[in-house]
C-alpha positions as CSV (number, residue, x, y, z in Angstrom):
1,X,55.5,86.6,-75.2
2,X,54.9,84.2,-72.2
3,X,56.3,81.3,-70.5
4,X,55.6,79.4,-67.6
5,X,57.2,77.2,-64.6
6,X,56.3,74.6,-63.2
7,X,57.5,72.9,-60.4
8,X,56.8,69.4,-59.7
9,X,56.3,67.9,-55.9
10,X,58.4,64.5,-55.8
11,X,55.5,62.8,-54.1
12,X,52.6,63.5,-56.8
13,X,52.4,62.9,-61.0
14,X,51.1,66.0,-61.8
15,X,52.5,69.4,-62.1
16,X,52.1,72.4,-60.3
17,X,51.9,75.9,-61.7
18,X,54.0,78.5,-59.9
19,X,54.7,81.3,-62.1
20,X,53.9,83.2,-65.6
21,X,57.3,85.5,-66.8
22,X,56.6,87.8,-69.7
23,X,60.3,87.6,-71.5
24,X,60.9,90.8,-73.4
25,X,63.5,89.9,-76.4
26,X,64.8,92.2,-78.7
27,X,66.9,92.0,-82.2
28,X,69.9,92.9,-80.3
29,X,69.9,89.7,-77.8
30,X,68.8,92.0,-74.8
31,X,66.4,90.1,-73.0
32,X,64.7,90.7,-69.7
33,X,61.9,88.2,-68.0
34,X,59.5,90.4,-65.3
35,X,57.1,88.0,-62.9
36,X,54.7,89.4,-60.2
37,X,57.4,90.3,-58.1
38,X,59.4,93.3,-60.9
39,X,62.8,92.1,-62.9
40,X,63.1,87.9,-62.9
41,X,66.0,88.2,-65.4
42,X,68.5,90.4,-67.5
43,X,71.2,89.5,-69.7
44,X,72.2,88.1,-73.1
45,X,70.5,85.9,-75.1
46,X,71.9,84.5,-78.8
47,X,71.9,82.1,-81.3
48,X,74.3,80.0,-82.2
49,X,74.1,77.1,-84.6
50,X,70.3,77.3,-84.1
51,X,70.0,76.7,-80.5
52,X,69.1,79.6,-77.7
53,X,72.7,79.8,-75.2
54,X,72.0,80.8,-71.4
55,X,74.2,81.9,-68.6
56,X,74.1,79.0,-66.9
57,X,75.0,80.0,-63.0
58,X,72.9,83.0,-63.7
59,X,69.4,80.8,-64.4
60,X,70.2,78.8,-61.4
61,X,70.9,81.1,-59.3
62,X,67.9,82.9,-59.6
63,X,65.7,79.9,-60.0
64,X,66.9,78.9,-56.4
65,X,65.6,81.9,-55.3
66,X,61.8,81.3,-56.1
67,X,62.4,78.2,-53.3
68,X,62.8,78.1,-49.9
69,X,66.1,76.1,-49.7
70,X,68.4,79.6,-50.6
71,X,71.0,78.1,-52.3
72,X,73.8,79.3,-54.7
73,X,75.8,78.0,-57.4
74,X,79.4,79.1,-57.7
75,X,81.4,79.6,-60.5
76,X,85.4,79.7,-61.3
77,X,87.0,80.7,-64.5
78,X,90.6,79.1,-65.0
79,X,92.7,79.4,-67.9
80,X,91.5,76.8,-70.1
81,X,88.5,75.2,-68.4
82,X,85.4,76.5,-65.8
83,X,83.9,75.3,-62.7
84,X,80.3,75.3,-61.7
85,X,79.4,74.2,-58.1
86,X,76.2,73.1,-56.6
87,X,75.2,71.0,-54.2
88,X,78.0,69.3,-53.7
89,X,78.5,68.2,-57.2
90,X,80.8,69.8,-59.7
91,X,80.3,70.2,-63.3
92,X,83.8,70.8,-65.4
93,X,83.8,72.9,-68.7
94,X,86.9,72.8,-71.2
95,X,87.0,75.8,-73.4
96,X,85.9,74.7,-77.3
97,X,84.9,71.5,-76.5
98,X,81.6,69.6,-76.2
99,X,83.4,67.1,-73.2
100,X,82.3,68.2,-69.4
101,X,82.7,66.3,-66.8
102,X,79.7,66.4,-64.1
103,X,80.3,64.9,-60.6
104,X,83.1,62.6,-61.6
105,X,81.6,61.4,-64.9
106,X,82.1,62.0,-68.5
107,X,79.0,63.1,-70.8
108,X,79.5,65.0,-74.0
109,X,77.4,68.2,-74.2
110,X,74.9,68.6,-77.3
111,X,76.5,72.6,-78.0
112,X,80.4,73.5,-77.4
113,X,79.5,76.2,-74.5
114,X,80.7,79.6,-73.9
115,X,83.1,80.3,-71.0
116,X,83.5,83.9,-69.8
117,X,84.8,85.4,-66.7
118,X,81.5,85.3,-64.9
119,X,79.2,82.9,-66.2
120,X,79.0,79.4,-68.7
121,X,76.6,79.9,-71.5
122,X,75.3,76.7,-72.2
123,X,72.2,75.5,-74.9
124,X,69.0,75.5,-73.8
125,X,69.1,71.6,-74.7
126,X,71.6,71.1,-72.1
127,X,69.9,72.9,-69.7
128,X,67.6,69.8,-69.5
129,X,71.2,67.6,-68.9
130,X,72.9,69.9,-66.5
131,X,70.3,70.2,-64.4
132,X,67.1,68.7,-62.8
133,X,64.8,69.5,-65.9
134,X,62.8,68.1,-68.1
135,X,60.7,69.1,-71.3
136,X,56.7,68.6,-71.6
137,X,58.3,66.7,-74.7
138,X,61.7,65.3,-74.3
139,X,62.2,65.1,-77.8
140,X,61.0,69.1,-78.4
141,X,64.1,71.1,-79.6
142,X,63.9,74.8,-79.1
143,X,64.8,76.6,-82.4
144,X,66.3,79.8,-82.6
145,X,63.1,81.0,-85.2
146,X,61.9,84.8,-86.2
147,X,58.6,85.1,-83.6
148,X,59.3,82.5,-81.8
149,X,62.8,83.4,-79.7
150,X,61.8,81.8,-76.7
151,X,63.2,79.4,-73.4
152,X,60.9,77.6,-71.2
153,X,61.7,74.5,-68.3
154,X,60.2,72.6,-66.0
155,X,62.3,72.3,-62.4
156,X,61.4,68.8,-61.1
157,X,61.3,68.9,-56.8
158,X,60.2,71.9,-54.8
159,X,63.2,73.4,-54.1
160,X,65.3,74.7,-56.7
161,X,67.2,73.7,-59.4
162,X,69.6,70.6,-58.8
163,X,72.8,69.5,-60.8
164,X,71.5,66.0,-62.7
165,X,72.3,62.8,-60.7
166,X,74.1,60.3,-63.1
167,X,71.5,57.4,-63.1
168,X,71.5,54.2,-65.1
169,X,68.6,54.1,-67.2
170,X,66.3,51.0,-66.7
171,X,66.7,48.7,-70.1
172,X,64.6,47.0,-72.3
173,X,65.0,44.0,-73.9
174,X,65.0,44.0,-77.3
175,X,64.8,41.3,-80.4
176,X,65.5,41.6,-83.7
177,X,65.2,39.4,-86.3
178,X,65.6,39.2,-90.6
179,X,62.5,36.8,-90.8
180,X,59.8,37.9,-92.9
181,X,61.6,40.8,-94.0
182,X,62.1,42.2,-90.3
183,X,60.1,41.6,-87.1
184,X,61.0,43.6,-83.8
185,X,59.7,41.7,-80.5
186,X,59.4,44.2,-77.4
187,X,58.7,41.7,-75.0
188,X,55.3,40.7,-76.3
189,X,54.9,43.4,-78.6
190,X,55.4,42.6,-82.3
191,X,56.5,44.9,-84.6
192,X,57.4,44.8,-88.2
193,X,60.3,46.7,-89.2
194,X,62.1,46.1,-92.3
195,X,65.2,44.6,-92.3
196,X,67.5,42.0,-94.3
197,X,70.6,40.0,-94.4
198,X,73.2,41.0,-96.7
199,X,76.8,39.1,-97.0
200,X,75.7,37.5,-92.7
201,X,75.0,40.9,-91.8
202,X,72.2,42.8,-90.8
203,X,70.9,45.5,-92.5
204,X,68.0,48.0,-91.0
205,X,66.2,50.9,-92.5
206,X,67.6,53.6,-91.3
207,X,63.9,55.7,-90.2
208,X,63.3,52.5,-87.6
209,X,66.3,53.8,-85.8
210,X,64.5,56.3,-84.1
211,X,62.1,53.7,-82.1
212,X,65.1,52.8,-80.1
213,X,66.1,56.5,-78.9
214,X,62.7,56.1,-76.7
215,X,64.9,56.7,-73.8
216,X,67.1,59.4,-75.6
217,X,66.0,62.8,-75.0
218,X,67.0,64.1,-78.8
219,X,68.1,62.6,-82.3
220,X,68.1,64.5,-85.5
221,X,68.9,63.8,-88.8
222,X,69.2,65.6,-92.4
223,X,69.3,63.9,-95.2
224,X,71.4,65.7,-98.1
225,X,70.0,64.9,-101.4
226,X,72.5,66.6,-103.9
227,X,75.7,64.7,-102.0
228,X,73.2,61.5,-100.7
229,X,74.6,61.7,-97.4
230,X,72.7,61.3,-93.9
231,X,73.7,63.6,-90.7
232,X,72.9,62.5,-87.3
233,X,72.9,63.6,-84.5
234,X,72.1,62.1,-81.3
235,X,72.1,63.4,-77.5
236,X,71.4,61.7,-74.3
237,X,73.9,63.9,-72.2
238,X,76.6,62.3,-74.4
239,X,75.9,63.4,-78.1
240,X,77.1,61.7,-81.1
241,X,77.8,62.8,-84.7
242,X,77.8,60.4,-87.4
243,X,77.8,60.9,-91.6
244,X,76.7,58.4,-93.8
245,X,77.0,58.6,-97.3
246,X,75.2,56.3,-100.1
247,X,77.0,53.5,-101.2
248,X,80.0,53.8,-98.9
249,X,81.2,51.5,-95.6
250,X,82.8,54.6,-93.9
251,X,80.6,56.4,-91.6
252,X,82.3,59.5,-89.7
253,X,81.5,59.6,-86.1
254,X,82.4,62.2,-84.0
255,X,84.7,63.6,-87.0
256,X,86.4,60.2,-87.3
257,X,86.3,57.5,-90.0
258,X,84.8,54.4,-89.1
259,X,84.3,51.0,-91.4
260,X,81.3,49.5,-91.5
261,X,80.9,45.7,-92.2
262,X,78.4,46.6,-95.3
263,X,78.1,50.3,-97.3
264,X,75.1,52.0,-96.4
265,X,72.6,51.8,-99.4
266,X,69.2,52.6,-100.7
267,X,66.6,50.4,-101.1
268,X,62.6,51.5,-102.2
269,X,63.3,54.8,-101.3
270,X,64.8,54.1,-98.0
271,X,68.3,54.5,-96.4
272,X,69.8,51.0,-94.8
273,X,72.6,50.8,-92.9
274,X,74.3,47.8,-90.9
275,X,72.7,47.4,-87.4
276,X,76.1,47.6,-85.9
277,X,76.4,51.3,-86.9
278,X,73.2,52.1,-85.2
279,X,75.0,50.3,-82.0
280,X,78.4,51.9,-82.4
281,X,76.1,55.5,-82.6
282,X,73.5,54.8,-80.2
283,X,76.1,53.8,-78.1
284,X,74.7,50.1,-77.0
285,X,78.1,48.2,-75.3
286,X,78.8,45.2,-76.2
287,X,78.0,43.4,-73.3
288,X,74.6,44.4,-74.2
289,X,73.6,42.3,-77.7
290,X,73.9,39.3,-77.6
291,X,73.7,37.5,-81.1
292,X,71.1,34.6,-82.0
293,X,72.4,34.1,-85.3
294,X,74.9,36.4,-86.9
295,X,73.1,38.5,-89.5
296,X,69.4,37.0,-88.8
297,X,68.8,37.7,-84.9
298,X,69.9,39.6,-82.1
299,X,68.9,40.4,-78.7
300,X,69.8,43.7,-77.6
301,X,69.6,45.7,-74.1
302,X,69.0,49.3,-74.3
């Protein structure tokens, strides 16, 4: 099979083709990528939990050396967490958990990674975090599938691969309203969405959720029809877990209990829940919604 890179000029919109890999992968996990010039890659490849792990120093480090700015990341093992050094910046690994701490900040990985002696494996979704990547779709996850065992990226700049500057998003103003049996403004876009007021609160179907993870890269969720429970999962460089069950005001997030003001319930066919939950998951501070009218409308930054 085939992938390509691209790399993408800072200056210009479009992208710029600079190399086709075949990548060789076999049952085992052995994997090899050749390009024009022999051997791109060798190591391990494998599943876990249905996403594609990498060694992490090892795809920068040989990235970098398709550019003309040789650089080199470098890598420390300690007893219970790893280093990863590039550019200046510093990304911290704990071993068995999802925390890492990249240039002095806290984000939450989407996959616990794998810390040996020599390298990080990380998820091929957190690739796109750690680093200066992006997807042709940000919302594509890579599945670990029989004929289709396969990694791609796109390295935006012209030198190399880069350790993701923490930048705060531009927001969008939001408003939400129970009128008319839900109406979302986006500035002067109108959109109806289907929403009530139960007991002063708000209630919103729980498939409009995903129109506000525009600026997420990833959220998934299963719905369980033998227990009538909802997982979630949601990943921006911090991920969140959440469960919700039918008929019940505790939602667990991130493995812990949480009351909601109303129980999640289900109404023509559809799964509501209270529109704080979607804050508390989607992570939307405080500071950003500001309430109307308790229960009927809200504006909301994000």
């Amino acid at each position: 099979m085939n992938f390509h890179c691209f790399a993408n000029n800072l200056n210009l919109d479009e992208l710029t083709f600079v190399g086709n890999y075949d990548v060789i992968m076999q049952q085992s996990g052995n994997w090899a990528a050749r390009g024009v010039n022999g051997v791109f890659m060798e190591g391990m490849l494998y599943e876990k939990e249905n996403c594609i792990m990498l060694p992490l120093k090892t795809t920068i480090n040989i990235e970098n050396q398709n550019y003309e700015a040789k650089r080199e990341a470098a890598y420390k093992k300690e007893e219970t967490t790893a280093k990863l050094t590039l550019d200046n910046k510093e990304i911290t690994f704990f071993e068995g958990k999802r925390d890492v701490i990249i240039d002095g900040n806290k984000k939450r990985l989407y996959m616990t990674p794998d810390i040996n002696e020599n390298d990080v494996f990380v998820s091929a979704e957190d690739l796109y975090i750690l680093l200066n990547l992006y997807t042709r779709s940000r919302s594509r996850k890579f599945l670990w599938e029989k004929g289709s065992k396969q990694v791609g990226w796109y390295f935006m700049g012209d030198d190399g691969a880069h350790i993701r500057e923490i930048i705060e998003e531009n927001k969008t103003e939001y408003r939400l309203s129970t009128e008319y049996e839900g109406t979302l403004f986006e500035g002067k876009k109108e959109k109806n969405m289907p929403a009530y007021e139960k007991n002063g609160h708000f209630m919103i179907g729980w498939k409009d959720v995903s129109y506000f993870v525009k600026p997420k890269i990833l959220l998934e969720s299963v719905w369980e029809k033998e227990t009538n429970k909802l997982f979630v999962k949601t990943w921006d460089g911090f991920a969140q877990d959440a469960v919700f069950q039918k008929d019940s005001n505790v939602m667990i997030l991130n493995g812990v209990p949480v009351e909601m003001e109303e129980k999640a319930e289900i109404k023509n066919e559809h799964l509501y829940i209270p529109l704080t939950a979607m804050f508390q998951l989607l992570n939307i501070p405080e500071e950003d919604i500001h309430w109307i009218e308790k229960g009927k409308n809200v504006f909301i930054l994000y």
